[in-house]
N, CA, C and O of each residue as an XYZ file, in Angstrom:
404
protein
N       1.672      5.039    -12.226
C       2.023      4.925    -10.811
C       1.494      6.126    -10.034
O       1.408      5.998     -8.813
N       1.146      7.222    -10.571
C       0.960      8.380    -10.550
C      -0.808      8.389     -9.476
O      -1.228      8.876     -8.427
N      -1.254      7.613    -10.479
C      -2.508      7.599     -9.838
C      -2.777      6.546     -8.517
O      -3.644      6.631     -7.647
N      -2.011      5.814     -8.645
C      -2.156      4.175     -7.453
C      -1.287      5.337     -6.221
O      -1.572      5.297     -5.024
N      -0.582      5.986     -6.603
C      -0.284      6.759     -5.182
C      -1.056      7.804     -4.521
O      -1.019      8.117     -3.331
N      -1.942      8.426     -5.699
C      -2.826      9.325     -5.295
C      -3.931      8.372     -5.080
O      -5.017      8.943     -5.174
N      -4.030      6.994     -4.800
C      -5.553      6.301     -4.684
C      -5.011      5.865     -3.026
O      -5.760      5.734     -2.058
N      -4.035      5.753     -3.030
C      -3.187      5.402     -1.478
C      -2.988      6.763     -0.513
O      -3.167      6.767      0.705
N      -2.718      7.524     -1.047
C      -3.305      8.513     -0.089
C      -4.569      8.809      0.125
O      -4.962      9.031      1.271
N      -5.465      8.862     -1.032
C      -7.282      9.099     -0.724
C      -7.534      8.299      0.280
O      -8.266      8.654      1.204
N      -6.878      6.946      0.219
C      -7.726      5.534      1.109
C      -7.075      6.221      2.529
O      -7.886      6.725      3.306
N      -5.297      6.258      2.963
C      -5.261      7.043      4.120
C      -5.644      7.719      4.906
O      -5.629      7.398      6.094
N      -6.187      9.069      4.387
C      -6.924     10.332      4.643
C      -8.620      9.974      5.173
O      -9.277     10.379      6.132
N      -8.983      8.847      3.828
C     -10.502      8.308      4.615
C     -10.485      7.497      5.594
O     -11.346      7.542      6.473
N      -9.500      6.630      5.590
C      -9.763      4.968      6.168
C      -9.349      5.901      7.862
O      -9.977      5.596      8.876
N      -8.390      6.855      7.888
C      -7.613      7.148      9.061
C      -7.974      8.214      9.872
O      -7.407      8.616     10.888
N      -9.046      8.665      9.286
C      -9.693      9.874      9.765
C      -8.670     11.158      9.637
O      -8.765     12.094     10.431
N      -7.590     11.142      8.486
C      -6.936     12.449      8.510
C      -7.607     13.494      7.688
O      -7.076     13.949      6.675
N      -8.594     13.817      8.055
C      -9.083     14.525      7.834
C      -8.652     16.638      7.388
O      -9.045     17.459      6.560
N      -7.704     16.613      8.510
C      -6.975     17.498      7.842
C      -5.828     17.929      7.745
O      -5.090     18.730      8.319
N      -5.805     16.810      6.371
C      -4.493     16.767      5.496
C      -5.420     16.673      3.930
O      -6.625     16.465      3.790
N      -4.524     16.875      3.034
C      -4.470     16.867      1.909
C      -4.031     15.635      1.016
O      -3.118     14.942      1.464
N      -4.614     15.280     -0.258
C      -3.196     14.424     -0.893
C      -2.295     14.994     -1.134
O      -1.240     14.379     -1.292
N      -2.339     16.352     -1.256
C      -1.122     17.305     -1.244
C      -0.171     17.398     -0.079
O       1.043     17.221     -0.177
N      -0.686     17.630      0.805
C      -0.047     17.291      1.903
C       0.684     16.608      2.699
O       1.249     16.679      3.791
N       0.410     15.543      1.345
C       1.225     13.973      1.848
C       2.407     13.702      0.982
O       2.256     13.303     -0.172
N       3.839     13.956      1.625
C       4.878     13.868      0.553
C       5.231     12.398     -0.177
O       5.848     11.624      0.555
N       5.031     12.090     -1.040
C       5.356     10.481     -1.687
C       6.306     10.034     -1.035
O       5.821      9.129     -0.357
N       7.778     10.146     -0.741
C       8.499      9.881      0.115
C       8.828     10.324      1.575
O       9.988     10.400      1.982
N       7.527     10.664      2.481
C       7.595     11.286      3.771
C       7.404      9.716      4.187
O       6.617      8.962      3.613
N       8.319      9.317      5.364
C       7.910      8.874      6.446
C       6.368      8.664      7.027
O       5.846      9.625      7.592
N       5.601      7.365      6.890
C       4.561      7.447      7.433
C       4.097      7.245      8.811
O       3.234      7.734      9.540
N       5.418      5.920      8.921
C       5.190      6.176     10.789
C       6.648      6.823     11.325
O       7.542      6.123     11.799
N       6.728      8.261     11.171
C       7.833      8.970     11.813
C       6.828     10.230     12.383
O       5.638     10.323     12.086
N       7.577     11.187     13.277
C       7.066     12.534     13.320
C       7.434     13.630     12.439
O       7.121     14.812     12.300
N       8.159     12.851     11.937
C       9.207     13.869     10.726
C       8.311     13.757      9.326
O       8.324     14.646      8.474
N       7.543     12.553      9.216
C       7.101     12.494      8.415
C       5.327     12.709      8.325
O       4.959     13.855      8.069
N       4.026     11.429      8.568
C       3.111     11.782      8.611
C       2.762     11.532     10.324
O       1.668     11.807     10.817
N       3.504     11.166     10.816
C       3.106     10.298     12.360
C       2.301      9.219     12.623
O       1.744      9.114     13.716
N       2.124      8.105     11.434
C       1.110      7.294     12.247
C       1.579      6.284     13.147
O       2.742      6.518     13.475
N       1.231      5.515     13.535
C       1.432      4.588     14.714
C       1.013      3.136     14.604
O       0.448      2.549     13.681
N       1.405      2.741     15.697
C       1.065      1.207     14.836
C      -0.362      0.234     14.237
O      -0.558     -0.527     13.289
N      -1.342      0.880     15.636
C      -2.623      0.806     15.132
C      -2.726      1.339     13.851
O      -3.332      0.744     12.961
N      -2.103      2.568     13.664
C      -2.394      2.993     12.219
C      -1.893      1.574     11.398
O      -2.831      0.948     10.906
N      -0.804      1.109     11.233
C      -0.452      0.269     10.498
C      -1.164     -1.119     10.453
O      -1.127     -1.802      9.430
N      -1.654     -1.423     11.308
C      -2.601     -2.702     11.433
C      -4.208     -2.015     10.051
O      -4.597     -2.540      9.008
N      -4.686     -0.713     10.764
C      -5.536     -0.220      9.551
C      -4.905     -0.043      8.109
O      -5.548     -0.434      7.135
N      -3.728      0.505      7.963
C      -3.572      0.318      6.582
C      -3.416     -0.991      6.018
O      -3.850     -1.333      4.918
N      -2.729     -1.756      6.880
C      -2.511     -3.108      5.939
C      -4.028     -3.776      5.657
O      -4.267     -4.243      4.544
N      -4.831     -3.793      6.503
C      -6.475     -4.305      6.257
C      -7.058     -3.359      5.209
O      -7.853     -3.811      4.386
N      -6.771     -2.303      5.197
C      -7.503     -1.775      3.684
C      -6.560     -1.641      2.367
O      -6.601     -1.024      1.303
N      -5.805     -2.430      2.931
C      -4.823     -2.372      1.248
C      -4.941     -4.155      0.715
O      -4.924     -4.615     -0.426
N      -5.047     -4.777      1.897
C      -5.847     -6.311      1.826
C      -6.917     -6.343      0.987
O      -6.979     -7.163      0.071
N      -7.936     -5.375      1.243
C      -9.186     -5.248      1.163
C      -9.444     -4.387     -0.464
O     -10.283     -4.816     -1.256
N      -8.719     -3.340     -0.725
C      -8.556     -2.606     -1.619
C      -8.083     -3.370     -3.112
O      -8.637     -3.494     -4.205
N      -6.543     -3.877     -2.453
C      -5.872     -4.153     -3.857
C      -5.338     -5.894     -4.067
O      -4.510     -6.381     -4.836
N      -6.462     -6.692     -2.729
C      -6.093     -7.716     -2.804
C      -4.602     -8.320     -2.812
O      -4.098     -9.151     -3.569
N      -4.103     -7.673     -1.793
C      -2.874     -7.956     -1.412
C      -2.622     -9.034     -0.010
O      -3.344     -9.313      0.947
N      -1.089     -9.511     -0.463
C      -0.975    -10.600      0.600
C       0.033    -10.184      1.396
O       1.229    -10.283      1.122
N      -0.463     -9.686      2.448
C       1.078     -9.318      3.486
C       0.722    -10.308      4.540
O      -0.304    -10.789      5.022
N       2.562    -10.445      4.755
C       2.548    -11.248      5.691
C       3.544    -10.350      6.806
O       4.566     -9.719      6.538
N       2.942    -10.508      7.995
C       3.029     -9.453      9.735
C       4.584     -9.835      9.819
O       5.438     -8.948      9.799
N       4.962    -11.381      9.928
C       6.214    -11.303     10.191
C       7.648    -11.777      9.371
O       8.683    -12.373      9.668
N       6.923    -10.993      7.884
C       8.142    -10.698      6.812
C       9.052     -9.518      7.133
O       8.529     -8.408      7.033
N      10.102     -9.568      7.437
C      11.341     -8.366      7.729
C      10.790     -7.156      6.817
O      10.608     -6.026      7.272
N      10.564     -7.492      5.586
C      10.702     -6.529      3.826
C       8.797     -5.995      4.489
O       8.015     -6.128      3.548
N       8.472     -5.768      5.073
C       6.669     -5.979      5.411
C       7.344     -4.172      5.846
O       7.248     -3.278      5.004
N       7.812     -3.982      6.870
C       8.464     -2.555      7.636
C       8.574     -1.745      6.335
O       8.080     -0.618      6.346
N       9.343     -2.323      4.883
C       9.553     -1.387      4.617
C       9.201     -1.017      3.263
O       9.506      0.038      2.706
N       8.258     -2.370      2.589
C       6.717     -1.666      2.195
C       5.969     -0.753      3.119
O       4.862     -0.291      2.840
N       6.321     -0.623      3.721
C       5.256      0.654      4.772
C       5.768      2.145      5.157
O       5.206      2.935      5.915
N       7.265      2.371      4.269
C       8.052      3.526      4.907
C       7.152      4.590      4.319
O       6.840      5.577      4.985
N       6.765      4.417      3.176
C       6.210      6.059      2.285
C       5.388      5.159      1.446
O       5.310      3.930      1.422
N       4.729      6.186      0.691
C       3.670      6.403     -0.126
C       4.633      5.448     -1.448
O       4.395      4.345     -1.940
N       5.579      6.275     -1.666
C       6.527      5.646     -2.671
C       6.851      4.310     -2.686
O       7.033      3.871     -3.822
N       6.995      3.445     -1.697
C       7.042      2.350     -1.289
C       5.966      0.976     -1.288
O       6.003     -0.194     -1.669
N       4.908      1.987     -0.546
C       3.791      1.371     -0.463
C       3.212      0.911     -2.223
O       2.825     -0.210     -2.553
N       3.313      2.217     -3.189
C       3.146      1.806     -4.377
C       3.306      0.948     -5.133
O       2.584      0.278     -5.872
N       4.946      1.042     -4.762
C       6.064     -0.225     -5.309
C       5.381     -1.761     -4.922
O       4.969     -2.640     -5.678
N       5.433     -1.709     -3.603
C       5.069     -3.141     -2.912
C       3.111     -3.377     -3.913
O       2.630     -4.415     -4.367
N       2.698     -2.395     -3.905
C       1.139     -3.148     -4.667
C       1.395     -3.202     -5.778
O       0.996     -4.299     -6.168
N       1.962     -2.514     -6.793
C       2.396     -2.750     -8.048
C       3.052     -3.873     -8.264
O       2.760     -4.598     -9.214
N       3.760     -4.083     -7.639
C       4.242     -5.277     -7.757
C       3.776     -6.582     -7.525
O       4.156     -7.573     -8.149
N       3.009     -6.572     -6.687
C       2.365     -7.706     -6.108
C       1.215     -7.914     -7.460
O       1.231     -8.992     -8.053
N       0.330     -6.927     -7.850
C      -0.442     -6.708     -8.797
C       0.250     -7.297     -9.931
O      -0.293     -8.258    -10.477
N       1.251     -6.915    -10.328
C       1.928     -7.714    -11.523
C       2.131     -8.837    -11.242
O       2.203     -9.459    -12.302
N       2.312     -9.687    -10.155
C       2.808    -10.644     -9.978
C       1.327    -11.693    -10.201
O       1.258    -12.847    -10.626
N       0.447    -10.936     -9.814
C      -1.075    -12.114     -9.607
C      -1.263    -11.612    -10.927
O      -2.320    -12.194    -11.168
N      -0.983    -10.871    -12.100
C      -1.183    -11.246    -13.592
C      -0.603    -11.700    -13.813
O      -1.126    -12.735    -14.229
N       0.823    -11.785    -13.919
C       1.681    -13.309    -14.164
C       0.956    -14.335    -14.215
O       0.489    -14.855    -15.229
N       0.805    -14.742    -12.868
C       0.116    -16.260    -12.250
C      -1.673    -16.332    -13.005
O      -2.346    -17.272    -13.427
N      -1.856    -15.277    -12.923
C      -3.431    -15.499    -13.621
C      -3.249    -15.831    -14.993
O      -4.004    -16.771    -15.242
N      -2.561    -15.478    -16.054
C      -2.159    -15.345    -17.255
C      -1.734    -17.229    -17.322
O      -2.291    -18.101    -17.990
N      -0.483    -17.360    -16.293
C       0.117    -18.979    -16.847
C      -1.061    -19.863    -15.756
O      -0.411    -20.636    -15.051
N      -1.657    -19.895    -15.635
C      -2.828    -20.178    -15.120
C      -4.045    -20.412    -16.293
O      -4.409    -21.423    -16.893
N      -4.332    -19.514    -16.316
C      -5.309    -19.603    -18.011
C      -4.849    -20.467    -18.931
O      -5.475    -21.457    -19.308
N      -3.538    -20.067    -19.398
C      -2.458    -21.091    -20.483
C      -2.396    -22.239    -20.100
O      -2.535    -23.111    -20.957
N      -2.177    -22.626    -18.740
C      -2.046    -24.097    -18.480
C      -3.302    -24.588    -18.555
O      -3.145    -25.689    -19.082
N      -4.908    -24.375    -18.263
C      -5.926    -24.642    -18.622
C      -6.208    -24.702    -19.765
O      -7.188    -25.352    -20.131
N      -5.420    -24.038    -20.621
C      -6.177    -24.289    -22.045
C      -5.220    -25.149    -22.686
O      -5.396    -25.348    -23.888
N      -4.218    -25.711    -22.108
C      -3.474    -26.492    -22.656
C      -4.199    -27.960    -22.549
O      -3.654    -28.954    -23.031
C-alpha cells in the first residue's frame, strides 16, 4: 500500500503542477481539499479523478455520496483504488472460470 500512495502523490504533484511540494510533504492523512490540509479545489478534483480514471482504470461515479470521501486523503484515495483493483481481479478471475467452463 506503501507504494500505490507514494504513486498517488507522484501523479498529484505532476498532474497538478505542485511543483513545490514534496511526496514528503504530503501527509497520507492531510486533507486534500482543506486549507488545513493540501488546499486543492474543485477543479483540482475534476483533475484528479481523470488521472486516476486514466492511471488505475477506475470507475467513479460524480454523484455517489461515498465519491467525497474517497477523495479526503491520500489514505483514502488508496483504499478506494485498492479496492476497486481487487474487485476487477475478482471479476476478471470468475470471468476466465466461467469461460473455461
Amino acid at each position: 500500500m506503501d507504494t500505490l500512495k507514494l504513486r498517488i502523490k507522484q501523479l498529484l504533484i505532476e498532474m497538478l503542477d505542485l511543483h513545490d511540494m514534496t511526496v514528503d510533504d504530503i501527509d497520507d492523512d492531510a486533507p486534500l481539499f482543506s486549507t488545513d490540509g493540501i488546499g486543492l479545489d474543485s477543479v483540482d478534483a475534476l483533475e484528479v479523478g481523470i488521472m486516476l480514471r486514466k492511471e488505475f482504470q477506475l470507475t467513479i461515479t460524480a454523484n455517489d455520496e461515498r465519491t467525497r470521501d474517497h477523495f479526503r486523503s491520500i489514505n483514502t484515495l488508496a483504499a478506494f483504488i485498492a479496492g476497486q483493483q481487487s474487485n476487477q481481479a475478482l471479476n476478471e478471475a470468475a470471468t476466465a472460470k466461467g469461460s473455461d467452463s
